[in-house]
N, C-alpha and C positions, 0 to 999 in steps of 0.2 A: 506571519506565523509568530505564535508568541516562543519565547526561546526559552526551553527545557533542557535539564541534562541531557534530558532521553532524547529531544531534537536535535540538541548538539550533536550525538554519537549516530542515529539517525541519519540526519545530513551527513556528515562525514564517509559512512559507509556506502550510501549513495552516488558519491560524488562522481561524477563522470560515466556513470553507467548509465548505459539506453537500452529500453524496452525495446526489444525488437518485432517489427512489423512491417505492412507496405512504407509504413514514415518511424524512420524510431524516434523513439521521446523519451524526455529525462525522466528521473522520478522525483517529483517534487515534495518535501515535505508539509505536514500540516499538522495543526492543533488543533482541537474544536474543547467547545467548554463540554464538562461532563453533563450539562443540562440537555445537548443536543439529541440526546435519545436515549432509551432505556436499554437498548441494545446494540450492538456494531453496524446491525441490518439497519434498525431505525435510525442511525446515527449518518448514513450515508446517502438513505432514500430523502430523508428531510433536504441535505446539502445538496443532492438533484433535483432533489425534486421528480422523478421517478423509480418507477418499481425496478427493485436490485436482484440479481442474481449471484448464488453466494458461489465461488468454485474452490472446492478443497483445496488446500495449503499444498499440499505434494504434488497435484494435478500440476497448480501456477507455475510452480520452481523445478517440474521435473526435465524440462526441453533446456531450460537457463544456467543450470547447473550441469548442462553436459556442453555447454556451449565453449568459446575460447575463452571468455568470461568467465566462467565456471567456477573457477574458486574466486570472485570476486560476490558471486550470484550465492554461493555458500558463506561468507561472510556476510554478506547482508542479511540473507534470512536470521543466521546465530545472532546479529545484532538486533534484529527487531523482536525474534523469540526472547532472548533477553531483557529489552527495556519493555517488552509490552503484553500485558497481562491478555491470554483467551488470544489471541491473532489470525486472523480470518482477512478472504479476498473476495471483492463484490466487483464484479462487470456489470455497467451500465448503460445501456443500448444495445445497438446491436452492427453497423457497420463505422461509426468513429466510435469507439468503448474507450469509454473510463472505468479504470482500475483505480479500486483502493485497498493498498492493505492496509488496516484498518486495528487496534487493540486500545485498549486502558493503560494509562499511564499509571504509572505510584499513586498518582495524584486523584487518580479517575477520572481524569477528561480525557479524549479521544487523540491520535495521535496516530501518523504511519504518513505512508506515502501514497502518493495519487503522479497517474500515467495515463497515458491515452497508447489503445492500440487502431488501427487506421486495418477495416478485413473489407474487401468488396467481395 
């Protein structure tokens, strides 16, 4: 990942948190050049390479923010609402799902973080 302010603070707020599921998983951060699509949907389907689904912002974070986590799960969101323009969540698949939140940096390239949830 190429290193931004916005990734730097990004990663940081991140750190140590797990998506919880049958397997929890970190959140890893990412970059992508603003070429990678026209939109956050195109930006993501391209990087899978399958069709995305998008799930509202409050849906994602509404179970995470009442967790024991919860003000760590509210930190993060304020941080990524912050460094990242339009911010939006796409599941892709359907029993290993990748997650990406997903917005525009200052800069306009793509940026957020990417998790995997594990549902049988």
């Amino acid at each position: 990942m190429r290193t931004t302010g916005e990734s730097k603070r990004i990663a940081a707020a991140a750190r140590g948190l797990m998506y919880p599921s049958e397997t929890d998983a970190p959140l890893t951060p990412f970059h992508w050049r603003a070429t990678t699509g026209a939109t956050a949907a195109d930006a993501v389907a391209a990087h899978a390479k399958r069709a995305v689904t998008e799930v509202p912002l409050d849906a994602f974070f509404a179970e995470l923010v009442t967790s024991d986590d919860g003000p760590r799960w509210r930190q993060l969101r304020a941080v990524l609402a912050a460094e990242l323009a339009d911010l939006k969540v796409f599941r892709v698949a359907t029993r290993r799902v990748d997650i990406y939140l997903i917005g525009r940096t200052r800069a306009g390239a793509w940026a957020g973080l990417h998790t995997i949830s594990v549902e049988t």
